[in-house]
C-alpha positions in Angstrom: 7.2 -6.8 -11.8 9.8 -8.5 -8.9 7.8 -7.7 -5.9 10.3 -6.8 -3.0 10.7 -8.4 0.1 10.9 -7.4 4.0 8.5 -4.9 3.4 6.5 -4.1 7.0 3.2 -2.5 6.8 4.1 0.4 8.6 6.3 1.1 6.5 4.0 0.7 3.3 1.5 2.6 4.8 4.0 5.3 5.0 5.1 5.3 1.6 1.5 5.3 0.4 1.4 9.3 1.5 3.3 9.8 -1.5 -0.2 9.0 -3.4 -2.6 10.8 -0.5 -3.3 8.5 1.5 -3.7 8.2 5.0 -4.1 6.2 8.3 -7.7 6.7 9.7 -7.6 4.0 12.2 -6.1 0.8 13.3 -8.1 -1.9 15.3 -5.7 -4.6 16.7 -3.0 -5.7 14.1 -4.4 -4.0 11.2 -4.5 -0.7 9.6 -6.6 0.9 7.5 -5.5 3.5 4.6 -7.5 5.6 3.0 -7.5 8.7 0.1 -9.4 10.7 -2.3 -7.1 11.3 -4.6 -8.8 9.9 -8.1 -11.8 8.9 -6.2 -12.3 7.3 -2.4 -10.3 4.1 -2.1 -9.7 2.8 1.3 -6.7 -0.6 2.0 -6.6 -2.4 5.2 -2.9 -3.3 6.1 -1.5 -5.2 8.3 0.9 -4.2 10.7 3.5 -6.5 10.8 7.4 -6.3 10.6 7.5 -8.5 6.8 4.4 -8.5 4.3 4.1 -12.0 2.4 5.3 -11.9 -0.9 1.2 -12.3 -1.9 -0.2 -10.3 0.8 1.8 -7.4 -0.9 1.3 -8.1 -4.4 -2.0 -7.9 -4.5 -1.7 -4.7 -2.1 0.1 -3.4 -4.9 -1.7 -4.2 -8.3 -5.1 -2.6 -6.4 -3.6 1.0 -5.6 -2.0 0.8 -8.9 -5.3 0.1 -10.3 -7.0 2.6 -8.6 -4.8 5.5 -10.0 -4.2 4.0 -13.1 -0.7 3.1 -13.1 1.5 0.1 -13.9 2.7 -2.1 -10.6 6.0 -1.2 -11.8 5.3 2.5 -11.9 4.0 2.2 -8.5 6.7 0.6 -7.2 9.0 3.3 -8.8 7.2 6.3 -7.3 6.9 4.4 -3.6 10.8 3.6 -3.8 10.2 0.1 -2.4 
């Protein structure tokens, strides 16, 4: 998996309705995602313009592991 860079949170959190998901609330800097689809599962992300390389990573390998999917298939179906 090659992770991709100058990804913002917004703009994760976005792609993320592809799967369900949803913004229910943001305190300060950070958001927090959540869905039902295959069961609750709920991310906090924060809102910034560029996501460390880590910070999306393991961002990444949870959801995929929550719908039981690959990181690369994930990637593939949020066009990243």
């Amino acid at each position: 998996m090659r992770t991709p860079r100058d990804v913002g949170g917004l703009e994760l959190a976005r792609a993320l309705r592809r799967l369900g998901y949803e913004i229910v609330r943001q305190r300060g800097s950070h958001m927090r995602v959540f869905t039902q689809v295959n069961g609750v599962h709920r991310e906090t992300i924060p809102r910034q313009r560029h996501l460390s390389v880590g910070l999306l990573t393991g961002l990444i390998k949870s959801i995929a592991a929550h719908h039981g999917m690959t990181d690369d298939e994930l990637l593939d179906l949020l066009d990243l």
